[in-house]
C-alpha positions in Angstrom: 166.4 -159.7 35.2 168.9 -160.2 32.5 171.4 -157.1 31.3 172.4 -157.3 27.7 175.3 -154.7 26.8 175.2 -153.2 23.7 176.9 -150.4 21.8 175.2 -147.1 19.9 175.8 -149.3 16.5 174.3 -152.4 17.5 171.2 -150.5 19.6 170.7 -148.9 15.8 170.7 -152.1 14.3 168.4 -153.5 16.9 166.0 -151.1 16.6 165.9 -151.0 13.0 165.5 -154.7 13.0 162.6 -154.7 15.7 160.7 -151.8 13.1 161.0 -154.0 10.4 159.9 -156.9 12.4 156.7 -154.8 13.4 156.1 -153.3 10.3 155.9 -157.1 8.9 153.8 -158.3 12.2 150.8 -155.9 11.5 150.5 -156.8 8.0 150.5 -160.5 9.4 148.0 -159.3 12.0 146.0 -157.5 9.6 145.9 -160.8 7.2 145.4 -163.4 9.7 141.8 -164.8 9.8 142.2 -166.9 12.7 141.0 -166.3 16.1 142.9 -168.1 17.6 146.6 -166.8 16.4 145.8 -162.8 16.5 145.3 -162.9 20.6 149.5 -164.2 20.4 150.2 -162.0 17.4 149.2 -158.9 19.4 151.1 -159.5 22.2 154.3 -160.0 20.4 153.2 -156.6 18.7 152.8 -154.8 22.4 156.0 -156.6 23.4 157.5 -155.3 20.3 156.6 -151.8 21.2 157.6 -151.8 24.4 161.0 -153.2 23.4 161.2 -150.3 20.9 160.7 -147.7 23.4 163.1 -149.2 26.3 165.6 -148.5 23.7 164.6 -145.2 22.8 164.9 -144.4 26.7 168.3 -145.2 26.8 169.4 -143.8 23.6 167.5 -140.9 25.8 169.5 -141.4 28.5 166.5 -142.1 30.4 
């Protein structure tokens, strides 16, 4: 497992960045007619949201 140090700014930043990626994803997802590119599109979007709430946790001092 890799550790990537960050600091309370640049954990904002990141998670802002990763909301605006998601927001942007589902409207992809929504608008994609092809079969065969949702199935990789939803997974980014689950690995999206998990990313999004690791962060939360440790802004959580979880």
């Amino acid at each position: 497992m890799t550790t990537i140090v960050v600091d309370e700014e640049e954990k904002g930043i990141l998670r802002h960045a990763l909301e605006i990626y998601l927001s942007d994803l589902r409207e992809e997802i929504y608008k994609t007619e092809s079969h065969e590119t949702k199935p990789p599109l939803k997974r980014e979007e689950i690995v999206i949201k998990e990313l999004l709430k690791k962060i939360e946790a440790v802004k959580a001092g979880v």
